[in-house]
Wavefront OBJ file of the C-alpha trace (Angstrom):
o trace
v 26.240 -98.989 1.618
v 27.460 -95.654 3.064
v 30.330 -94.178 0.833
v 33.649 -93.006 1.742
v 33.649 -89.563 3.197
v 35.324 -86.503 2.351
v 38.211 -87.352 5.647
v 38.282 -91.015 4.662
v 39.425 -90.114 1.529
v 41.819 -87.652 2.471
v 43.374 -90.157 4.917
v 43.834 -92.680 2.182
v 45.340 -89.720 0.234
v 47.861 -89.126 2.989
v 48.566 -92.576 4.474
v 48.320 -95.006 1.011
v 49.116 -93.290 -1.869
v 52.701 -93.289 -2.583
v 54.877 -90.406 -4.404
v 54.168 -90.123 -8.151
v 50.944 -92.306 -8.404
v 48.560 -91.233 -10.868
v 45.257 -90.322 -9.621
v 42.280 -90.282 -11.803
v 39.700 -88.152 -11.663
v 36.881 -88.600 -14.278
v 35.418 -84.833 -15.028
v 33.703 -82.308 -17.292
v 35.042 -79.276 -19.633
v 33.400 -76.613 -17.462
v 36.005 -75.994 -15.289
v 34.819 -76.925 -11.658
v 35.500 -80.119 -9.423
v 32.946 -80.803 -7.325
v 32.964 -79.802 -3.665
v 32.214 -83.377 -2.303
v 34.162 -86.573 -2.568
v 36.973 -87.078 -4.644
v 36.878 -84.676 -6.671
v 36.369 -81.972 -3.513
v 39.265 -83.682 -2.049
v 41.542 -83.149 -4.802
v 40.266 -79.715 -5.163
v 41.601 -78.946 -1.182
v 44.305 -81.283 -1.417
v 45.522 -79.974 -4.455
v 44.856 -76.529 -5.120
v 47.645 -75.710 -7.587
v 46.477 -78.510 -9.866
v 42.700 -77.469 -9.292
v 43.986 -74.151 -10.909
v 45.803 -76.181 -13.714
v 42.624 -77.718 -14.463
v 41.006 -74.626 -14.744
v 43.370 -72.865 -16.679
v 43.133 -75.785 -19.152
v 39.774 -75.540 -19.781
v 40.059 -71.558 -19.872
v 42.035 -72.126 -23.034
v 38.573 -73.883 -24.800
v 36.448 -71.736 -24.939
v 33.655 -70.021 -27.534
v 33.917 -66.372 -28.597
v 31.416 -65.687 -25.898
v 33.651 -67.224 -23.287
v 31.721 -70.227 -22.490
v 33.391 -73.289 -22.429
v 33.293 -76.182 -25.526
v 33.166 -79.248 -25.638
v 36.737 -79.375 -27.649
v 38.178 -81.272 -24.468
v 35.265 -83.966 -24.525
v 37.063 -87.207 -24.569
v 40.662 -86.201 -24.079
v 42.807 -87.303 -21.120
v 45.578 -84.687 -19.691
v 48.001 -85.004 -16.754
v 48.887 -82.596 -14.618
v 52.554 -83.115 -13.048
v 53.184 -82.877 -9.074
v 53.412 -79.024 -8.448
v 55.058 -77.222 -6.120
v 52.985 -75.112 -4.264
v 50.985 -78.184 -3.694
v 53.176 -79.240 -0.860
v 54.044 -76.516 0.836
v 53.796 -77.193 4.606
v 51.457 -80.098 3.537
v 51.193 -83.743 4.392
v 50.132 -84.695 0.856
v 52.270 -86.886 -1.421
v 53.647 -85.367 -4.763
v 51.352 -86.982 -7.483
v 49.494 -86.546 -11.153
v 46.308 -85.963 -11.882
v 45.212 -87.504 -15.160
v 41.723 -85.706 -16.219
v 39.485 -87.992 -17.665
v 36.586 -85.298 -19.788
v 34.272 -87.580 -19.326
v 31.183 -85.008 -20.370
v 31.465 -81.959 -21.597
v 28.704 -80.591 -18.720
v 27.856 -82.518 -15.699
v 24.200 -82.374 -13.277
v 21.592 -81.917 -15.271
v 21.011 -79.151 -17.842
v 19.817 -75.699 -17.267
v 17.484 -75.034 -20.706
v 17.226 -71.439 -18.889
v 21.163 -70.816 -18.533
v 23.448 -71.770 -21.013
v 26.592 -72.283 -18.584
v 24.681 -74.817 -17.510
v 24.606 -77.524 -20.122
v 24.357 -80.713 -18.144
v 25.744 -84.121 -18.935
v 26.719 -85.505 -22.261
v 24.123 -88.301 -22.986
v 25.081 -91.288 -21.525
v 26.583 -93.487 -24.593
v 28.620 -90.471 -25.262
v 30.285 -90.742 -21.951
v 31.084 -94.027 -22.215
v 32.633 -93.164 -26.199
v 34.278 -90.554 -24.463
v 35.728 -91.803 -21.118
v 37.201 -95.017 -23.625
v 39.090 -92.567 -25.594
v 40.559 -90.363 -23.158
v 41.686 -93.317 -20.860
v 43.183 -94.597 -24.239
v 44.697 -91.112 -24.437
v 45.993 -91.740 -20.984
v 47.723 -94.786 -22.213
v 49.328 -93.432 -24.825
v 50.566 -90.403 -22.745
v 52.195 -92.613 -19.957
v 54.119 -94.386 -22.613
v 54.919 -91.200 -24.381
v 55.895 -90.146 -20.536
v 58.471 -92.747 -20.306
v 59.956 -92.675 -23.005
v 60.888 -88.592 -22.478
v 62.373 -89.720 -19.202
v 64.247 -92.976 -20.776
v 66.241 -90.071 -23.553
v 66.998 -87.788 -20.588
v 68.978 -90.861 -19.543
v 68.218 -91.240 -16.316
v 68.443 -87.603 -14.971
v 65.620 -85.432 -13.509
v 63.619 -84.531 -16.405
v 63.505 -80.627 -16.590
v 59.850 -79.508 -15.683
v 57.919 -77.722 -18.504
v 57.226 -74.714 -15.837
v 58.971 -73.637 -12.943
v 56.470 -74.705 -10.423
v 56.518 -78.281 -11.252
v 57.950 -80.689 -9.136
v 61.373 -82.971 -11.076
v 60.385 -86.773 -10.590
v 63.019 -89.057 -11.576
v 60.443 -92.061 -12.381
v 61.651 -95.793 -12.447
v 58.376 -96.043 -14.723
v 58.815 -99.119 -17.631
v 56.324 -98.197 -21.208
v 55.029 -101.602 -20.152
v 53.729 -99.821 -17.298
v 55.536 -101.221 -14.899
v 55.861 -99.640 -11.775
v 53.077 -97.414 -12.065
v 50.700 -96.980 -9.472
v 47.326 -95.817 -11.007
v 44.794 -94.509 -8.529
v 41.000 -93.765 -8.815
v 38.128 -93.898 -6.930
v 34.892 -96.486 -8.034
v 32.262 -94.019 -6.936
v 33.760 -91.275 -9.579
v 31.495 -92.455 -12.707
v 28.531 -92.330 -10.634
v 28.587 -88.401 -11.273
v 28.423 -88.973 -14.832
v 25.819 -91.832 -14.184
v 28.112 -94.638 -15.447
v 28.289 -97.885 -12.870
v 31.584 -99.362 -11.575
v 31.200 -102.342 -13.714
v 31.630 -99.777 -16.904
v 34.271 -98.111 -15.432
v 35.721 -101.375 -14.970
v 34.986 -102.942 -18.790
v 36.516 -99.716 -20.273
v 39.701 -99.560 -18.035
v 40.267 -103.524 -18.848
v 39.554 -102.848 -22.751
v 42.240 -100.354 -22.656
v 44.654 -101.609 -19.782
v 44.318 -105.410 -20.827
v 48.343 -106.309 -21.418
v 49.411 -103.322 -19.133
v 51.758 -103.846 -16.197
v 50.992 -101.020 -13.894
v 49.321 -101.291 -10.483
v 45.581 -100.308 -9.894
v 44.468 -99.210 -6.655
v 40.701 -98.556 -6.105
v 38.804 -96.998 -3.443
v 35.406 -98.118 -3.095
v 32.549 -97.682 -0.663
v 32.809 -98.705 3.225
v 30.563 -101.860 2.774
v 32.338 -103.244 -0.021
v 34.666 -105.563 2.547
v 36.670 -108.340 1.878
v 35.112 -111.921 2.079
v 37.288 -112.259 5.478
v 37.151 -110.023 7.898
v 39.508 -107.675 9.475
v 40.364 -107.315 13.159
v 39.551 -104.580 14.829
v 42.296 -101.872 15.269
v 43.949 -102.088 19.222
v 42.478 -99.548 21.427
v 43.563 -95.696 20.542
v 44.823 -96.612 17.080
v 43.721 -95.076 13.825
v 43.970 -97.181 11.210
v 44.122 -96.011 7.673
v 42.341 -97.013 4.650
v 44.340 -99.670 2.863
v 42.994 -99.880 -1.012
v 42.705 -103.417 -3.307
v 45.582 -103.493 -6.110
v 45.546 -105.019 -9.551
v 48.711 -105.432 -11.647
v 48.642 -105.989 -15.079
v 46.202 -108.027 -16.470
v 45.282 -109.806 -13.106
v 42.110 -108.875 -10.840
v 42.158 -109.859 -7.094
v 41.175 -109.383 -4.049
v 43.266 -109.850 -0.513
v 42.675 -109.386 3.436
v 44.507 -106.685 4.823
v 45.217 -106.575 8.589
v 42.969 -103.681 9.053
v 39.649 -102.215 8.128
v 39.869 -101.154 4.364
v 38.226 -98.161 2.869
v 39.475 -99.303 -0.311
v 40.563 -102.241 -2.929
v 43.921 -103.224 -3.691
v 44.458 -105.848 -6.637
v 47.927 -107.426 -7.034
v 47.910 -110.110 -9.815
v 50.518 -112.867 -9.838
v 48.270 -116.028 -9.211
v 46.187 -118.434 -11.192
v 43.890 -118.054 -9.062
v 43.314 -113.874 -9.842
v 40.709 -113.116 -12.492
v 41.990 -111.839 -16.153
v 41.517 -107.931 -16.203
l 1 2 3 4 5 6 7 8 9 10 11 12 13 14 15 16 17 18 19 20 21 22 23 24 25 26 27 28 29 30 31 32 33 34 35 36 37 38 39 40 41 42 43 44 45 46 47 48 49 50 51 52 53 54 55 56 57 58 59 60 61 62 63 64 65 66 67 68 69 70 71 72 73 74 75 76 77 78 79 80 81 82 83 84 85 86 87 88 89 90 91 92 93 94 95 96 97 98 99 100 101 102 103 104 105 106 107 108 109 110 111 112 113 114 115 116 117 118 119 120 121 122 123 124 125 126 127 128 129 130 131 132 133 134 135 136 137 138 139 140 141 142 143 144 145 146 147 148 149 150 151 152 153 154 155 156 157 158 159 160 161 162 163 164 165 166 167 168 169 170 171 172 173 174 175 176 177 178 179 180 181 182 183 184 185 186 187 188 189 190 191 192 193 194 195 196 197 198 199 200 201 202 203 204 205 206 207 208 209 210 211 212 213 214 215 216 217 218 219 220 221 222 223 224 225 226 227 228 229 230 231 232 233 234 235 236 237 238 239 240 241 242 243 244 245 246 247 248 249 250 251 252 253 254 255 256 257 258 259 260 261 262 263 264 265 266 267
């Protein structure tokens, strides 16, 4: 049950994910993505809202310039910027930080920038509230954009990128993106991911897209690409409060969930 790599991802990135999706990355207050998977990915991909992160967490920080745990449980999003597509194949698209922890790894009792993951019930209190923050702030997104009456909505800094957003506060046509392996670095399972996303998300309208490990193929299988063509990943949706699962015509790196049938689960 090999996970996605680091170029799988990025492919998916690049071939799937359309302009102004929201991708979530689930993280800690200490300023650093990781180097591998998603989270690396984003990093590269992304650089100018790698920087944003950082300079977000900068701003919490004790009098001896370590970082605390004031973000724990709070959800921001950081707008398409710029310099992030510069001579770059990557769509323009948010980043909604999920604090999941205030550290992440495990602690260092020696080194005090070191402090290791939140115990594990207070990630799961945590991740709830910030992806209820996230809620909140899409709606509160919206609704900025519905009073600027259908213009571009003027960026808070220069380097951000204007979206004019057909997004509804029902969350219709939003495209949410994350990946299921993220919680795993804060030792959460899909499945609690899953629970705490539907808790939250339960009468929502938006469309989920979730990549998930290689293995994890649909029930029918997928024809082989012709000779000399790369496929790319192709992810499962779910809209709304529907959960379900469809062939694609190609090999699928990911899960895409579109609900509109009786016979989709209830998210």
């Amino acid at each position: 049950m090999a996970p996605l790599t680091d170029e799988e991802i990025s492919e998916f990135i690049v071939h799937e994910v359309k302009p102004t999706t929201i991708l979530v990355l689930l993280t800690s207050c200490q300023g650093t993505w990781p180097d591998t998977g998603f989270g690396g990915v984003l990093k590269r991909s992304y650089p100018g809202a790698y920087g944003r992160y950082q300079a977000l967490c900068a701003e919490h920080v004790d009098v001896d310039g370590r970082p605390n745990d004031d973000l724990a449980g709070s959800c921001h999003i950081i707008p398409p910027l710029s310099v992030d597509h510069v001579s770059k194949p990557v769509p323009p698209v948010y980043i909604a930080c999920i604090f999941s922890s205030f550290g992440d790894g495990h602690r260092n009792w020696f080194d005090k920038s070191k402090p290791g993951r939140s115990p594990k019930a207070l990630i799961r209190a945590q991740t709830a509230n910030a992806f209820q923050q996230m809620r909140q702030q899409l709606r509160e997104m919206v609704l900025y954009r519905a009073q600027e009456a259908g213009r571009l909505a003027v960026p808070e800094k220069i380097e951000e990128i204007p979206q004019k957003l057909d997004w509804k506060d029902t969350g219709k046509n939003v495209k949410v993106c994350l990946h299921k392996f993220n919680g795993k670095d804060f030792q959460m399972d899909w499945e609690e991911v899953e629970t705490i996303i539907k808790n939250n998300f339960f009468d929502w309208e938006g469309e989920w897209l979730f990549l998930k490990k290689r293995s994890e193929q649909h029930s029918k299988p997928s024809p082989s690409p012709s000779s000399g063509h790369r496929s790319s990943p192709s992810p499962v949706r779910s809209s709304g409060r529907h959960f379900s699962h469809h062939s694609p015509h190609r090999p699928s790196y990911a899960s895409r969930n579109t609900g509109h049938s009786s016979s989709h689960h209830h998210m």
